[in-house]
C-alpha positions as CSV (number, residue, x, y, z in Angstrom):
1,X,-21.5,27.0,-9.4
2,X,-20.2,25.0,-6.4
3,X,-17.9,26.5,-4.0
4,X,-14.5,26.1,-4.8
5,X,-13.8,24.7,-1.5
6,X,-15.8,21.5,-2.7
7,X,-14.0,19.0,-5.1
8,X,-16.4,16.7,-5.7
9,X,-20.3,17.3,-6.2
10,X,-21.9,14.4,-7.2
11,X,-26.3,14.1,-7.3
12,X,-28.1,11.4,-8.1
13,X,-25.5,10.2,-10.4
14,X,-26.8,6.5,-12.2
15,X,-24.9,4.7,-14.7
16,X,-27.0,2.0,-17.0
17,X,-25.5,-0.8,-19.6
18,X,-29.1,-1.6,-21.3
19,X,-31.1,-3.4,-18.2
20,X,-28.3,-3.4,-15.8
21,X,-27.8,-0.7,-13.6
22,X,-24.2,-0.5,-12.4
23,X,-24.3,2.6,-10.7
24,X,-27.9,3.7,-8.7
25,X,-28.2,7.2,-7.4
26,X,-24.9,7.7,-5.7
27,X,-24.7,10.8,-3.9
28,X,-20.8,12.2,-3.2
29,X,-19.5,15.3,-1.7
30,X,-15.6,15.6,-1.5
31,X,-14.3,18.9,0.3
32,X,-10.8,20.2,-1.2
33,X,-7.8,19.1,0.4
34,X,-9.2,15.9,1.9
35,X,-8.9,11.9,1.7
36,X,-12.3,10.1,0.4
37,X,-12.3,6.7,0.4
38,X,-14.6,4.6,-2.0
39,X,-14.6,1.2,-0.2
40,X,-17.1,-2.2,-1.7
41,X,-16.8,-5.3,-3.0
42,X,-15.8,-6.6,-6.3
43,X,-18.6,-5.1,-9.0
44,X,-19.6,-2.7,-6.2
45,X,-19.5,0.0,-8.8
46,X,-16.6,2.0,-7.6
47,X,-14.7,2.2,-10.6
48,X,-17.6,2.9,-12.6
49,X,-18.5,6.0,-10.2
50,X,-14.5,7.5,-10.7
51,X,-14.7,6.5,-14.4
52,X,-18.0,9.2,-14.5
53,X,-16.3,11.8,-12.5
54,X,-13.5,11.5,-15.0
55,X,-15.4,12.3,-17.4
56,X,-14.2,8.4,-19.2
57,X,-18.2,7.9,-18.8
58,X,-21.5,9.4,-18.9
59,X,-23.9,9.6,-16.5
60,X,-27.1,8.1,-17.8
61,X,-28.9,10.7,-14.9
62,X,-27.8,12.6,-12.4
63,X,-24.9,15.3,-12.4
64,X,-21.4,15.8,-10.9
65,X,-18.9,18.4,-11.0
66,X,-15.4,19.3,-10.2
67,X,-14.6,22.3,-8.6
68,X,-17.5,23.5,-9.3
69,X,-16.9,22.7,-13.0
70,X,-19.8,20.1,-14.5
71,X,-18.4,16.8,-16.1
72,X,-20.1,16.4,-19.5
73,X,-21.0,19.8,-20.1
74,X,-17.3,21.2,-19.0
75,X,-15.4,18.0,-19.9
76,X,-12.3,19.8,-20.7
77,X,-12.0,22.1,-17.6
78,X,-12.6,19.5,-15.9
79,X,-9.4,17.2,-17.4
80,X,-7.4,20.2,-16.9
81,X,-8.4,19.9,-13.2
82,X,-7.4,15.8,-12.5
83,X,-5.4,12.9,-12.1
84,X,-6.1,9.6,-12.6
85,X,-4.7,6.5,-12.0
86,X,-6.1,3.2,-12.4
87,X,-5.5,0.1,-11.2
88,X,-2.9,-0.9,-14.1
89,X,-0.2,1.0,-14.7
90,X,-0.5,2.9,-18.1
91,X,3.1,3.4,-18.8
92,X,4.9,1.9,-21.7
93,X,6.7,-1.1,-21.0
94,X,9.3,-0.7,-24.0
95,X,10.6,2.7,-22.6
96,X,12.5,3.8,-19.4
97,X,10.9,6.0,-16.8
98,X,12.5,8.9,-17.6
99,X,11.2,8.4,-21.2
100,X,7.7,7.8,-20.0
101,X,7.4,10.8,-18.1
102,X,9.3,13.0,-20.5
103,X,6.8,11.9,-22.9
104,X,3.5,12.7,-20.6
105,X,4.9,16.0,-20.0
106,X,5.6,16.9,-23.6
107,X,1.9,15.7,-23.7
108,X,0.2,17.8,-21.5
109,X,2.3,21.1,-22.9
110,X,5.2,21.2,-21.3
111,X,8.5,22.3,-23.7
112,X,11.4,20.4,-23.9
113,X,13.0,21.9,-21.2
114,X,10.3,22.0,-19.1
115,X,9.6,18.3,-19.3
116,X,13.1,17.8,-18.3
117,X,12.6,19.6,-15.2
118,X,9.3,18.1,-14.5
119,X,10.7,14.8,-14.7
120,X,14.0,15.0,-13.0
121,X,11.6,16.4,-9.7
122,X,9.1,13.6,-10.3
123,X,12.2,11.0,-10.4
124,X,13.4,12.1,-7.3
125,X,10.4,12.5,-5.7
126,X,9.5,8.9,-6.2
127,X,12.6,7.4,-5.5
128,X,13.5,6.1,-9.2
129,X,16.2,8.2,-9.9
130,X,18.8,5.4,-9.6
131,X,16.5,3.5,-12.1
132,X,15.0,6.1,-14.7
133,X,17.6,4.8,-17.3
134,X,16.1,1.1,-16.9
135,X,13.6,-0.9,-19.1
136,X,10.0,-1.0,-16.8
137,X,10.4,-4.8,-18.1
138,X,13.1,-5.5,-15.1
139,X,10.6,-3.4,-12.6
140,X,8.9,-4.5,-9.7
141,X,5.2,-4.1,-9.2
142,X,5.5,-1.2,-6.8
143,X,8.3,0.7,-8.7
144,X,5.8,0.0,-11.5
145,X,3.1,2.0,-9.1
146,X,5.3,4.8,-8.2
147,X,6.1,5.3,-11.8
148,X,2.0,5.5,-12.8
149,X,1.5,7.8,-10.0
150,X,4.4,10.1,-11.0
151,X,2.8,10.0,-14.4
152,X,-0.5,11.2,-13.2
153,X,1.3,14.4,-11.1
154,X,3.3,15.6,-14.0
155,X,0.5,18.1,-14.4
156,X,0.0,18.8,-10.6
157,X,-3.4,18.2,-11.1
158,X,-5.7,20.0,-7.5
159,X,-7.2,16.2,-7.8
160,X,-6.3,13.0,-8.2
161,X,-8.8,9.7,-8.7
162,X,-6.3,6.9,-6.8
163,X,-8.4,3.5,-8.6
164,X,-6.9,0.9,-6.1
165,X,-3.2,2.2,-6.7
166,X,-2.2,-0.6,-4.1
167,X,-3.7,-3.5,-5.5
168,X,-0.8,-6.5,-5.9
169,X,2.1,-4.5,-3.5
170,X,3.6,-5.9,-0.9
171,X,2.9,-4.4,2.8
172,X,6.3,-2.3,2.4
173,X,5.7,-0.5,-1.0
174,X,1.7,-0.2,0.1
175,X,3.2,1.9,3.5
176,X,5.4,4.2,1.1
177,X,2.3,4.6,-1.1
178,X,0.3,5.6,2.1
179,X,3.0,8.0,3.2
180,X,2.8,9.5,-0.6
181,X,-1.1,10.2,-0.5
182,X,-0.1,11.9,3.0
183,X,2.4,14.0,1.2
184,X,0.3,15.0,-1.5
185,X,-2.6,15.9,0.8
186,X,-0.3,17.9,2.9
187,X,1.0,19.7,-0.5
188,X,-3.2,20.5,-0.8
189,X,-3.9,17.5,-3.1
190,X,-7.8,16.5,-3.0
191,X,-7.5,12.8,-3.4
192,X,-10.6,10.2,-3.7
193,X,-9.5,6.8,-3.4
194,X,-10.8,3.6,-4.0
195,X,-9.9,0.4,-2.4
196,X,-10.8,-3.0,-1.1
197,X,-8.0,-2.8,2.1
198,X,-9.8,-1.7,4.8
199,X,-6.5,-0.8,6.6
200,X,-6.1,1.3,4.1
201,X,-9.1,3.6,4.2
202,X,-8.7,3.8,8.3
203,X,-5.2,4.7,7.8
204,X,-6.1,7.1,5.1
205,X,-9.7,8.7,5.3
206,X,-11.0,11.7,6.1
207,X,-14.5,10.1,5.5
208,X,-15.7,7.4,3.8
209,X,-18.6,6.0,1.3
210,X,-19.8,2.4,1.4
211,X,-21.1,1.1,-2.5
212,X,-22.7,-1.8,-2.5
213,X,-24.7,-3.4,-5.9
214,X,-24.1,0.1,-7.2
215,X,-25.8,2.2,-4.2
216,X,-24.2,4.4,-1.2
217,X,-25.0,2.1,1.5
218,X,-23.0,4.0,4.1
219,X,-21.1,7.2,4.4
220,X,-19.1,8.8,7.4
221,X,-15.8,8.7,9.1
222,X,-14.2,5.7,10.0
223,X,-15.2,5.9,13.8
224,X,-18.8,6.5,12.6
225,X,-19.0,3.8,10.6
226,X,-17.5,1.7,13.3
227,X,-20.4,2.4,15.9
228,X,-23.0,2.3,13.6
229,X,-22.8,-1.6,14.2
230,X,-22.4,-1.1,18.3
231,X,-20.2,0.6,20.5
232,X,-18.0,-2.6,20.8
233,X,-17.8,-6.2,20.0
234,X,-18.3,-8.5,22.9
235,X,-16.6,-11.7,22.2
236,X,-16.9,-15.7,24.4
237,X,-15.5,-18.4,23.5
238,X,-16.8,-21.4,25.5
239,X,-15.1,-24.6,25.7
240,X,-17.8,-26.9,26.3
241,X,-19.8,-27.3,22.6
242,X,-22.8,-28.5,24.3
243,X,-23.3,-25.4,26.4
244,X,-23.0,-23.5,23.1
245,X,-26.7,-22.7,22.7
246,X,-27.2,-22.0,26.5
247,X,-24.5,-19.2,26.6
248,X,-25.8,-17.8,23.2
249,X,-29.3,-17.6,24.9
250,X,-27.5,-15.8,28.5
251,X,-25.5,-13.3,26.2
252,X,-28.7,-12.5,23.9
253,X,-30.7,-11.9,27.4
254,X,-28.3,-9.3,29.0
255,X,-26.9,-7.5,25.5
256,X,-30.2,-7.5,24.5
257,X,-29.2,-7.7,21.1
258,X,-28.8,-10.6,18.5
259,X,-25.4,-12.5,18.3
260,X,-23.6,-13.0,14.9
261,X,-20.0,-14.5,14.1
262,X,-21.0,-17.7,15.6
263,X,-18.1,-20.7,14.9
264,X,-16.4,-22.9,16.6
265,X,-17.7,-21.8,20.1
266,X,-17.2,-18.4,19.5
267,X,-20.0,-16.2,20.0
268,X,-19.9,-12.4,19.2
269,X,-22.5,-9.2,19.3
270,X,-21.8,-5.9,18.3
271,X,-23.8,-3.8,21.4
272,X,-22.2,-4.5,24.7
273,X,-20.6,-2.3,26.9
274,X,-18.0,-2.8,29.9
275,X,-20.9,-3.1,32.2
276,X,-22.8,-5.6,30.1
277,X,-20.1,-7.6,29.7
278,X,-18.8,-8.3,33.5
279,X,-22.7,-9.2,33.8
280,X,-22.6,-11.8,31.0
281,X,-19.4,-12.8,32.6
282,X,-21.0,-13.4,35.9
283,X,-23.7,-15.1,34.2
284,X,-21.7,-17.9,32.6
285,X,-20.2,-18.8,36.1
286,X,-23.3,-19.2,37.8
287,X,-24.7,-21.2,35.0
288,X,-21.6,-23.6,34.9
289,X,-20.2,-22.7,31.6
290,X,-16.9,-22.9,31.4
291,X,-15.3,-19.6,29.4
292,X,-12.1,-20.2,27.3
293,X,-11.8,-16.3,25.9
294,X,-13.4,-13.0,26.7
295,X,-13.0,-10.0,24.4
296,X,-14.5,-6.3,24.1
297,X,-13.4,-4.3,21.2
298,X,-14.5,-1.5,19.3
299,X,-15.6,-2.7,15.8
300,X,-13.3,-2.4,12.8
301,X,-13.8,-1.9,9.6
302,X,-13.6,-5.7,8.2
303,X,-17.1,-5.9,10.9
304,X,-18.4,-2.8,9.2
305,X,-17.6,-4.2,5.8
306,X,-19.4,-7.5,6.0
307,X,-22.7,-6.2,7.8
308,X,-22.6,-3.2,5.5
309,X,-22.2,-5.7,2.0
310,X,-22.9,-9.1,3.2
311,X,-20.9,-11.6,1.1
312,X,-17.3,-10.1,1.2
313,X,-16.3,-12.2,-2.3
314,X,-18.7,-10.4,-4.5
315,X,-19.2,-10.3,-7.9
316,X,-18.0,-9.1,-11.0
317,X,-18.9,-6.0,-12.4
318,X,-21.6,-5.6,-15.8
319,X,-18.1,-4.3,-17.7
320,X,-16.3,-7.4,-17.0
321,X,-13.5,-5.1,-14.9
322,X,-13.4,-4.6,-11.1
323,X,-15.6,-2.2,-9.8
């Protein structure tokens, strides 16, 4: 059995619908009382991958477990042991919060009495106190959130699978959900979270895994993700459109690597230092190009993203549902 310190064990784990494969071979270890962030395109394959950890799916190979606890053959440990929330609210929209989480905790076991208690702390936890009498109908998309989070804790499950809990909220409700995860991970949550804000896993993330067409493409922290495409971006913008090809060829020369992100005079490569850059610099003046802008970054994680998974749009997964 795994070590209890480890949440998530995952080996080889593939997931087929007849000839496609969604999920190919995705390895995944989570340490307790960490952030994991599950970050690719549309179709990617993350929601498949959390649906298999689950235990909503399973694996057609590999193997996974929770806690040390595996997900098909210990399926109902493993429930015992998580949360889950999705990326559409599960609540019932004809019944007030405090009757949708009364109702969850009577679920899971809880007595009358108990479920009361449960819920008034979950209320006030979440801020909905001053609305757990009201309809969801009248609620706003991130009370809506809150609400289907609160659900998911009524258990105070050691793990919870976050499924893109921020898709659709505006940048206020998003922070207060980032400064929830924080609170639950200081509490000694283990939370794996999936996402397509890339703010969101760099505000977030202990580590991160890239999927891409089903298959860990990447996997690391956010600052090693960042220089695996070069210790900075080195950034001209040239005014003169004819001299375009001339100052591509003079920043290739001394960076001595390829330059990408080329539009509307703005050249870009992802392996320049300080040094390299005064030199290109130089360069350009002596060669009479005239130099609008001059940048050097570190890369983010939008950089990482795109020459990680290439076309940022994706597709659509094999199940018809985000992925």
């Amino acid at each position: 059995m795994s070590s209890p310190t480890v949440a998530i064990q995952a080996e080889g784990m593939v997931k087929r619908y007849g000839p496609v494969t969604a999920v190919n071979d995705v390895n995944l270890t989570v340490p307790a009382g960490t952030v994991h962030a599950v970050l690719g395109p549309n179709g990617a394959g993350k929601t498949t991958t959390v649906r298999m950890l689950a235990t909503l799916l399973r694996p057609t190979s590999g193997s996974a477990k929770i806690f040390g606890y595996d997900v098909v053959r210990d399926a109902t440990a493993v429930r015992s042991l998580i949360g889950v929330t999705g990326q559409y609210a599960s609540v019932d929209n004809d019944l007030s919060a405090y009757e949708n989480l009364t109702i969850f905790a009577r679920l899971v076991g809880l007595s009358r009495k108990q479920a009361k208690v449960r819920t008034d702390e979950l209320l006030e936890e979440f801020s909905l106190t001053d609305v757990a009498r009201r309809p969801l109908k009248n609620f706003s998309g991130g009370m809506r959130r809150r609400l289907d989070l609160a659900a998911t804790l009524i258990s105070k499950p050691p793990l919870i699978f976050l499924d893109e809990p921020t898709t659709g909220l505006d940048p206020r409700t998003r922070v207060d959900m980032w400064n929830t995860v924080r609170r639950l991970v200081a509490q000694g949550s283990t939370i794996l979270l999936t996402t397509q804000y890339l703010e969101e896993a760099d505000e977030l993330a202990d580590r991160i895994t890239v999927i891409d067409r089903g298959a860990v493409v990447a996997e690391g922290t956010a600052i090693e993700l960042k220089e695996s495409i070069g210790r900075s971006v080195f950034t001209v913008v040239v005014d003169d459109p004819e001299q375009h090809q001339r100052a591509i060829g003079i920043v290739e020369r001394i960076t001595c690597a390829p330059v990408n992100n080329i539009a509307a005079g703005r050249i870009a490569t992802n392996h320049a230092d300080a040094s390299s850059a005064t030199t290109v610099l130089l360069a350009l003046q002596q060669a009479g190009i005239t130099v609008r802008e001059l940048g050097l970054s570190r890369p983010d994680l939008n950089e990482v993203f795109f020459a990680l998974t290439g076309d940022p749009q994706g597709q659509s997964d094999t199940t018809g549902e985000a992925a």
